[in-house]
N, C-alpha and C positions, 0 to 999 in steps of 0.2 A: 400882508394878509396870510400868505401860504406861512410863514413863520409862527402864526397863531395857530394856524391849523397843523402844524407837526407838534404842537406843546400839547393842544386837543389829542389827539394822538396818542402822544404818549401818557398822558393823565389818565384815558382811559386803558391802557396797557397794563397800566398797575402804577402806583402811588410812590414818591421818592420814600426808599425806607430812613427810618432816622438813625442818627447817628449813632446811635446804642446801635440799633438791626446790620446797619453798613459795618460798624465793628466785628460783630459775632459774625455775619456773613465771609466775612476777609477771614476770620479767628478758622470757622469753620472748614476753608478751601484750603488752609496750610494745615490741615489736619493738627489742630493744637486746640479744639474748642474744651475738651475733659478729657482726663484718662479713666480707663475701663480701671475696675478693682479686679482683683483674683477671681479665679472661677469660685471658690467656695463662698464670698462675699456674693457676688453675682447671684447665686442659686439662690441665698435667703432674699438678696434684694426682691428678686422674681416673688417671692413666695408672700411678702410683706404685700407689695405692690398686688396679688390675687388676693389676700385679705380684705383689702381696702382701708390697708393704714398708712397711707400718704398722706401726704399737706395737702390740701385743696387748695386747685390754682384762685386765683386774685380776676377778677373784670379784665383786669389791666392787662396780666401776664399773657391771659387766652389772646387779648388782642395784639399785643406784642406778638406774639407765636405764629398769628396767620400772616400779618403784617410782615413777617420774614417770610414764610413760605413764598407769600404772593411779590417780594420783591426776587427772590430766587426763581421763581417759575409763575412770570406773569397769567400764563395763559397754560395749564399744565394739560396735557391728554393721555387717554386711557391708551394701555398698547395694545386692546384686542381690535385686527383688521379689519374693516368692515366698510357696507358700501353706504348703507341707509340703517334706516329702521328695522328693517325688517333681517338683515344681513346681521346687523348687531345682536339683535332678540338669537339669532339661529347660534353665533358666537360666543355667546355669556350663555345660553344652555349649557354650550359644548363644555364650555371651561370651568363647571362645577367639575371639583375633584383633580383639576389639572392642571395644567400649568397655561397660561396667555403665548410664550412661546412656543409647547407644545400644540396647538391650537391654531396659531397661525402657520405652524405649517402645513397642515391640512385645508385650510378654508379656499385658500385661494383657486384652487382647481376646482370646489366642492362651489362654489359662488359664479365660476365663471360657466357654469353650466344651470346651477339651480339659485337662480338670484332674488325670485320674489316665492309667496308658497306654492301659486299657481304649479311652478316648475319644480317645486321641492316635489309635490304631489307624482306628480308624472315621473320625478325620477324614481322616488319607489322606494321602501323602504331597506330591498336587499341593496341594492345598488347605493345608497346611502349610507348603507354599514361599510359595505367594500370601500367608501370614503375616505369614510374619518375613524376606520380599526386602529392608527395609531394611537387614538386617544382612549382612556379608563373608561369603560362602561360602556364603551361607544354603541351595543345594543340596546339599552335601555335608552339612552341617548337619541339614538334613529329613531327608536319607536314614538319618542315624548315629540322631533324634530316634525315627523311626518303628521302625529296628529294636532299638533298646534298651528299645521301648516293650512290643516283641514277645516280646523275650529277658524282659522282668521278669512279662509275662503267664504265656509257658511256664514259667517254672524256678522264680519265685519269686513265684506265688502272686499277681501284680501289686503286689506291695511292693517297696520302694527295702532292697535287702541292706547290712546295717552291717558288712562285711569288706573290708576295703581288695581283694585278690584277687576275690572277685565284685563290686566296682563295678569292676576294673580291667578284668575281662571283658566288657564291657556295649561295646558299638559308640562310637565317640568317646569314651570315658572315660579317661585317662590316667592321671598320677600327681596331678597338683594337684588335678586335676576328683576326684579321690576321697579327697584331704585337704582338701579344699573341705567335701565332704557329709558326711565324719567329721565336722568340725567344728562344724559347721553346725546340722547337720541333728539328730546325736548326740550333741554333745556331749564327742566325743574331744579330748584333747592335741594336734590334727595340726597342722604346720604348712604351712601348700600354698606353696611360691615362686614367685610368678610375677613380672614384669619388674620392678614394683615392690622387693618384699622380696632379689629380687636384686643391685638396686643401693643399696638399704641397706646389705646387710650387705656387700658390698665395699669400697664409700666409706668407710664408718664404720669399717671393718676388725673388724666385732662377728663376722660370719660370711664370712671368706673363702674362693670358690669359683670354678673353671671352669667349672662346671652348676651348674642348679637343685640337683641331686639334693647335690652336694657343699656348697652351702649351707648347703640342710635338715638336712644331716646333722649340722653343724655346730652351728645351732642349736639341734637337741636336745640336743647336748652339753651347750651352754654356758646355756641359758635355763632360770632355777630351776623347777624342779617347779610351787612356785605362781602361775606367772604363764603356764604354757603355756597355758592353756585361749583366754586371749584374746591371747595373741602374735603370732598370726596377723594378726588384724584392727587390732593395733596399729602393727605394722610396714609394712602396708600403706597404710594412711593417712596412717601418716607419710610412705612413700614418694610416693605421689598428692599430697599437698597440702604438703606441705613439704621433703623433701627430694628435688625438680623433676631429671629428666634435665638440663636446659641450664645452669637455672642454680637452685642450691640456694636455702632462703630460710633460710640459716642465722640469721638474725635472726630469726627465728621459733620458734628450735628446741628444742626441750625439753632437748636434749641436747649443746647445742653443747659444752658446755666438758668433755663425756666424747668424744665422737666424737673419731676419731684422723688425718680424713681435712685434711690440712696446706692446703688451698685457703680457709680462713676464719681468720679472728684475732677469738679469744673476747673479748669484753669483760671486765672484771674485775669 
């Protein structure tokens, strides 16, 4: 019986990838999956890939491409530190314009004093800039932090709302910032775009867009029901740590020989 129940386990961990995904996974960790072309190739590739004259991926291919992600990182997570809901919402404000590293340096002092808004309130919004001054903006920032602390005190009982429309109405909360915390936080389907996932899906040609939003929109399209949940945080890693604004690490890439974007030669 326990024997069934570690197979349960891992089935739901994430799925054995097939023998194609187990290949290109191995291809990809000895760093041999494509080589990069020259910078001057590179540049038109980029420029082709912002047009939108790539091959459009196949049913099959998109599903191929999650089906590696989710065998490389059954279970992926976001890197900004946080404690709940509410801690998260205060962290994804902060990190418009900045870095997740940057970010979490700062929070953990800034949390272990003002952890729900109640406490953000009473901290105050000078004392709240003197925080988190290492990060960009961080005055507009305090000011957005304090009064969305104030808005979730009045309206909503000081709990973080799971509706995309009342986190969108909250002081600095946008669109990403509240498929962030859907996701997050809740456990929705959402997908948030931000720089990263946007130059994914362009390059790759998996979601082609002129906005975030025409992106997102896209990926909902095209991303199977069972792999939205962690789509988000797959896309974005990959864009952070391997597929690099300058210069890609297609030899890295989980995906190299699905991707449509012509500045790399897949290895065979």
């Amino acid at each position: 019986m326990a024997r069934k129940t570690d197979r349960a386990k891992r089935g739901k961990a994430g799925a054995k990838p097939s023998r194609l995904a187990a290949g290109r996974l191995r291809t990809a960790r000895a760093g041999k999956a494509a080589a990069v072309k020259p910078a001057g190739k590179r540049i038109a590739a980029d420029r082709k890939a912002a047009a939108g004259a790539l091959p459009q991926w196949s049913t099959a291919e998109i599903e191929e491409a999650f089906r590696r992600f989710e065998a490389h990182t059954p279970v992926p997570k976001g890197e900004l530190q946080h404690i709940d809901p509410f801690t998260l919402l205060v962290a994804v404000v902060l990190s418009a314009q900045a870095t997740d590293a940057g970010v979490n340096k700062a929070t953990p002092a800034l949390f272990a004093v003002a952890d729900n808004p109640e406490k953000m309130l009473a901290l105050g919004e000078e004392r709240l800039q003197d925080m988190i001054k290492t990060i960009g903006l961080f005055r507009t920032k305090a000011k957005n932090v304090i009064a969305l602390s104030r808005k979730l005190v009045d309206e909503h009982g000081g709990a973080v709302p799971r509706t995309r429309e009342a986190l969108e109405a909250l002081p600095g909360v946008g669109r990403k910032t509240a498929n962030v915390v859907l996701n997050v936080a809740f456990g929705e389907p959402t997908i948030a775009v931000d720089t990263h996932i946007f130059r994914v899906g362009n390059r790759t040609g998996l979601a082609v867009g002129k906005t975030p939003f025409e992106v997102e929109s896209k990926l909902e399209q095209v991303v199977p029901a069972k792999y939205k949940r962690h789509a988000h945080h797959w896309l974005i890693l990959h864009g952070r740590y391997v597929c690099l604004a300058r210069r890609p690490l297609c030899e890295q890439c989980l995906i190299a020989d699905l991707c449509k974007w012509p500045g790399k030669t897949v290895q065979a």
